[in-house]
C-alpha positions in Angstrom: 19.7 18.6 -3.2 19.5 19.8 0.5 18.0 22.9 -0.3 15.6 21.1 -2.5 14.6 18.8 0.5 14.6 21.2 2.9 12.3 23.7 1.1 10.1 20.6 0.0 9.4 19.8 3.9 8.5 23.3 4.9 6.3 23.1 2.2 2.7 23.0 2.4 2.4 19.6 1.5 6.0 18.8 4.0 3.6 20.4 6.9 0.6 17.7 5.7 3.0 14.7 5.4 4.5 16.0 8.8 7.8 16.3 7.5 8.6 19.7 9.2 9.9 19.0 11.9 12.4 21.8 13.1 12.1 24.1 9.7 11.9 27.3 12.5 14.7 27.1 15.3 12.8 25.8 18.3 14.0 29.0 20.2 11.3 30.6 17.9 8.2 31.0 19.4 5.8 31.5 15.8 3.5 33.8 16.4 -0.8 34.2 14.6 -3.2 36.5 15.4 -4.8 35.8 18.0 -8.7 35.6 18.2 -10.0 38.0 20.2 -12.6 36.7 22.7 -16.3 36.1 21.7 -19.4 34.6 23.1 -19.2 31.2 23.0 -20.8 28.2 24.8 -21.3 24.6 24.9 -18.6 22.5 23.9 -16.8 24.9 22.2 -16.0 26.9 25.7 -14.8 23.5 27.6 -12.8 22.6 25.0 -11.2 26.2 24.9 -11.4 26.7 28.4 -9.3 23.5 28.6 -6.9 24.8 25.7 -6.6 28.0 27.2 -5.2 26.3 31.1 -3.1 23.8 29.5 -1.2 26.7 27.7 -0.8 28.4 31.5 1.2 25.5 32.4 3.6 26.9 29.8 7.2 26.8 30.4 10.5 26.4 28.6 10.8 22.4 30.0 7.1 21.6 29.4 7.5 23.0 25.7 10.3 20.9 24.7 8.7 17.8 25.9 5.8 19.0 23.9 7.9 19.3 21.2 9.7 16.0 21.2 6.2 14.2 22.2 5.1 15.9 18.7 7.7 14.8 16.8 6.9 10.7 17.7 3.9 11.2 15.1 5.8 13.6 11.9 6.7 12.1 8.9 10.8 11.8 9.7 9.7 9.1 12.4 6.9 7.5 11.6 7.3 6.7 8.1 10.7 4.9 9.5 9.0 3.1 11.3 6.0 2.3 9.4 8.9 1.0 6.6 10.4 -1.1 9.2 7.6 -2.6 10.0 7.1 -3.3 6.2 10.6 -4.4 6.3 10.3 -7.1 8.7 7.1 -8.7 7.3 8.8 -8.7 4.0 12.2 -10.5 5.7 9.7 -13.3 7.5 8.5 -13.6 3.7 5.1 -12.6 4.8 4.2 -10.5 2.2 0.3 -10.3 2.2 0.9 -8.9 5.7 3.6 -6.5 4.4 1.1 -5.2 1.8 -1.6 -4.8 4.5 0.7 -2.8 6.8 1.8 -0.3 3.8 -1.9 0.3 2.6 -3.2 0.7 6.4 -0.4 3.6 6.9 -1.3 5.1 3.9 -4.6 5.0 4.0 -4.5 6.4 7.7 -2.9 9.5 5.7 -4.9 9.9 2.9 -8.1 9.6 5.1 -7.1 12.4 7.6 -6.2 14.4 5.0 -9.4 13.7 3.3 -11.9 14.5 6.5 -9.7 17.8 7.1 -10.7 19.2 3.5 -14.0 18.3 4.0 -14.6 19.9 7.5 -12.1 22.5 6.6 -12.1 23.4 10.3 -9.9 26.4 10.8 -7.2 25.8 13.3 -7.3 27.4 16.7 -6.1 31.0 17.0 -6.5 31.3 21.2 -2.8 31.7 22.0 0.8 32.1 20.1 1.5 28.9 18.6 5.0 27.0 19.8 5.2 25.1 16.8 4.5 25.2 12.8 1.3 23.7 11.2 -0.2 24.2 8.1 -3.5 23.1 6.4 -6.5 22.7 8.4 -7.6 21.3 12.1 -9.8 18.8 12.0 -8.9 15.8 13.1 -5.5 16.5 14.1 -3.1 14.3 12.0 -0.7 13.7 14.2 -2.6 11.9 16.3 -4.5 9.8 13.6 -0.9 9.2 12.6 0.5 8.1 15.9 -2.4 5.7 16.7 -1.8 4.1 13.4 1.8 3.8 13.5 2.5 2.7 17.5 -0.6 0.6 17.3 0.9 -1.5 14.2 4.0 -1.3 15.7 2.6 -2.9 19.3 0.8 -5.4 16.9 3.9 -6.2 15.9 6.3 -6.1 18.7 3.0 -8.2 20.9 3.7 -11.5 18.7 7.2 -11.4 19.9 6.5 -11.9 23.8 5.2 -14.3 26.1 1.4 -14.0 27.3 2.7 -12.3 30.4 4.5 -9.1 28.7 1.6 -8.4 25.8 0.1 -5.7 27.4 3.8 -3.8 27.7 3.6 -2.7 23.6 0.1 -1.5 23.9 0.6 0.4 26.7 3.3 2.2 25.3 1.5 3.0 22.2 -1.3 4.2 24.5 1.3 6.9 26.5 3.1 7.6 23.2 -0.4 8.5 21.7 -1.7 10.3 24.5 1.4 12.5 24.5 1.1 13.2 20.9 -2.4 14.3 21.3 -1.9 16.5 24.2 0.9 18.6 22.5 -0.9 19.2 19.9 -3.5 21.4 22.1 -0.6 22.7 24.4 1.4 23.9 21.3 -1.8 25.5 19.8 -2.4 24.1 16.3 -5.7 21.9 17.5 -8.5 21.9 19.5 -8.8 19.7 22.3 -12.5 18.2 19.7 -9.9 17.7 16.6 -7.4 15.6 18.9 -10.5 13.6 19.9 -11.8 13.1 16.3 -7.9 12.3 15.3 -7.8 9.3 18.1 -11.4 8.2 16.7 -10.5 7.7 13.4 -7.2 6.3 14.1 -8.5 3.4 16.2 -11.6 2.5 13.7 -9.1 2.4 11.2 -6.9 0.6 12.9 -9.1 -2.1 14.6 -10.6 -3.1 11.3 -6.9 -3.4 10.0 -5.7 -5.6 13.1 -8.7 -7.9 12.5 -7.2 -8.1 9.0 -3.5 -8.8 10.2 -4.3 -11.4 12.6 -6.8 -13.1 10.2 -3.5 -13.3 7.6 -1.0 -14.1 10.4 -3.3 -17.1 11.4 -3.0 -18.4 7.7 0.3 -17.8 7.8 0.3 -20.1 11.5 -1.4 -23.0 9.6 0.3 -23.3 6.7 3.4 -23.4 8.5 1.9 -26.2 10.6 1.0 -28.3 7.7 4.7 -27.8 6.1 6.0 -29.5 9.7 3.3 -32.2 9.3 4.3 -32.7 5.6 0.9 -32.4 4.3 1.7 -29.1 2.1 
């Protein structure tokens, strides 16, 4: 059953879901062929230019940040979460809000993995890579993944806390993203452009779903009310 697991997350499909985290030793540095240079300009050569001197600042402690950071947005962590999430809606008996979380973390998944097939961007080939990635680069999942997640997560964890401490969540979704995104185009699997598009689509998608959440969680407010008031 391992084995079965284990091959099914170095899959192709494991490498879409995220799920393959760690299937090389991290000692491994996995190696592509690198592209040799062309002629290039516009925004194509700033966002290599700015691939290319965020991979100088290589070294053995920056990579394994880069590593972990990249690991906050695979399948093994986020889908925990994202089920915890679902978890505790469900064990507060909000259950339209429990649907809504489970469809908006989905759907973040389906649709990146959706845009990538259509732009069918190839991923970058500028520099060994430091980590394994499969399919192609445009948007970068991970961070569509990771602004999903932490942001639902920060919705969550927000409702929790006085006024004063609200912004503390958010913020660490923010770094938590930002970190994600950033890996990505240090360990050479995306383009600076697809870790853009991948925090675009993420926060539309989200936003819209947050406006949903809130609208249910305010039904949920005044129903509750009336039940104290006795008129329910």
């Amino acid at each position: 059953m391992m084995q079965r697991w284990q091959a099914f997350r170095c899959s192709s499909l494991g490498h879409v879901l995220g799920l393959n985290v760690d299937c090389d030793e991290d000692k491994v540095i996995l190696t592509v062929a690198v592209e040799q240079p062309q002629p290039v300009s516009g925004l194509h050569a700033l966002e290599r230019r700015l691939a290319l001197r965020l991979h100088r600042s290589a070294s053995p402690r920056m990579t394994w940040l880069m590593r972990r950071s990249t690991e906050l947005a695979s399948g093994q962590v986020a889908l925990p979460i994202a089920i915890a999430l679902v978890g505790r809606e469900i064990q507060r008996n909000r259950i339209k809000s429990a649907r809504v979380i489970s469809i908006v973390w989905t759907g973040g998944l389906l649709l990146h993995v959706t845009i990538k097939l259509i732009a069918r961007r190839k991923r970058p080939a500028l520099f060994p890579v430091l980590t394994r990635a499969g399919g192609y680069s445009l948007p970068s999942g991970h961070t569509v993944t990771a602004v999903v997640t932490y942001g639902l997560a920060a919705w969550t964890v927000r409702r929790y806390l006085p006024e004063s401490l609200r912004w503390f969540p958010t913020t660490i979704a923010i770094v938590i993203v930002t970190a994600t995104g950033a890996s990505r185009v240090y360990l050479g699997v995306h383009y600076p452009t697809d870790v853009f598009a991948g925090a675009l689509i993420g926060a539309v998608w989200l936003a819209g779903s947050l406006r949903m959440l809130t609208e249910i969680e305010a039904q949920y407010g005044r129903r509750f009310s009336r039940r104290r008031l006795g008129l329910a």
